[in-house]
C-alpha positions in Angstrom: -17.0 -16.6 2.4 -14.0 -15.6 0.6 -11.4 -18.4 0.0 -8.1 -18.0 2.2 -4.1 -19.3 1.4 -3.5 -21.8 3.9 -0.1 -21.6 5.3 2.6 -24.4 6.1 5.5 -25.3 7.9 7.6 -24.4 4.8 7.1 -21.1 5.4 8.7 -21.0 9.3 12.4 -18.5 8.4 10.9 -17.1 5.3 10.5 -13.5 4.6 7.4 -11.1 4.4 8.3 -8.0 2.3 5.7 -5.6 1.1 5.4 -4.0 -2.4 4.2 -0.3 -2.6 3.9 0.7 -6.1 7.8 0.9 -7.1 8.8 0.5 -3.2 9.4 -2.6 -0.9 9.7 -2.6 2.7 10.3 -5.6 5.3 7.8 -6.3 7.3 8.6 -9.9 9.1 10.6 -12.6 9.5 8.0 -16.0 10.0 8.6 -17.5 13.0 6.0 -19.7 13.8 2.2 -20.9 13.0 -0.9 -20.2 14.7 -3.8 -21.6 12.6 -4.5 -22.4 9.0 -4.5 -18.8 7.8 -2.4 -16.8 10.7 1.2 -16.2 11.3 4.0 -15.2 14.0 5.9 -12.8 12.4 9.2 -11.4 14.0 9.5 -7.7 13.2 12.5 -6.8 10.7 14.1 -3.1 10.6 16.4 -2.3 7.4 19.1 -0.1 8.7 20.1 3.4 6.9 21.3 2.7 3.3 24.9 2.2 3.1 25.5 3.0 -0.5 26.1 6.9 -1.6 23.2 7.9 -4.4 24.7 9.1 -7.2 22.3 12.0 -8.6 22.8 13.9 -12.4 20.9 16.9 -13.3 17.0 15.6 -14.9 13.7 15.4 -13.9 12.1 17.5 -11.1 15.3 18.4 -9.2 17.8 15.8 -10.3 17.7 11.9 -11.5 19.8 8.9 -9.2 21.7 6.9 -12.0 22.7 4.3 -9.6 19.4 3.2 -7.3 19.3 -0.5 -7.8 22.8 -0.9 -6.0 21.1 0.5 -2.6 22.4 -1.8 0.0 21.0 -2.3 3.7 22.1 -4.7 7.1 18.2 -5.9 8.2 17.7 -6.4 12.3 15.2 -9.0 13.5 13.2 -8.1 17.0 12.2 -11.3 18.1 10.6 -9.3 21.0 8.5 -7.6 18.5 6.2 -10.4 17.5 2.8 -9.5 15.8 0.2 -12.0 14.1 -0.3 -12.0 10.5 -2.9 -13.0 8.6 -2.0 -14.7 5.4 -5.2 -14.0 3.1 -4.9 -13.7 -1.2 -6.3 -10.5 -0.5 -3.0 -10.1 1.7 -1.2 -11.7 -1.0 -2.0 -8.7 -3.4 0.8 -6.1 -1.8 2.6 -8.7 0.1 5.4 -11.0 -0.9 6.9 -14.4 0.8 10.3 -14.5 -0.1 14.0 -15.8 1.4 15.3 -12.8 2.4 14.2 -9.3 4.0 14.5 -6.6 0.8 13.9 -3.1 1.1 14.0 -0.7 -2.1 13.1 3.0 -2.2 12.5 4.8 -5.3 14.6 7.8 -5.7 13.2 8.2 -9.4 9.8 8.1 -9.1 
């Protein structure tokens, strides 16, 4: 049997973000505790990004000098609840932090 991250209380209003290569997207905000290994998660939605991409000729069609200042307003659905289990296998692409990020990789 594979060994699994037990969770805590300490981890009830923290964030679940997941890592894809060079891009992050929310996933959850933790909102309660179900057993050892299994989470409530609250669904988080990142709005549309609020910062104009600046883009300079390079690359395939053109290169975005200014991608780390993207900027987004995140909503929580607590009517969107959906179990999570936290596993280190889980723990590969996935990422407990304090706040909801999302980051999309014009350059890649």
């Amino acid at each position: 049997m594979k060994k699994q991250t037990e969770v805590s209380e300490e981890l009830i209003g923290k964030y679940i973000n997941y890592y894809g290569y060079s891009d992050i997207e929310p996933v959850g905000k933790i909102v309660g505790i179900k057993s050892k290994t299994i989470v409530y998660v609250a669904r988080v939605f990142p709005s549309e990004n609020k910062t104009l991409m600046k883009w300079v000729a390079g690359g395939f069609a053109g290169h975005c000098i200014n991608q780390h200042a993207q900027s987004y307003d995140y909503t929580i659905e607590h009517d969107n609840i959906i179990e999570v289990r936290i596993s280190a296998q889980y723990l590969k692409t996935h990422r407990i932090q304090d706040n909801p990020r999302k980051f999309y990789d014009y350059n890649f």
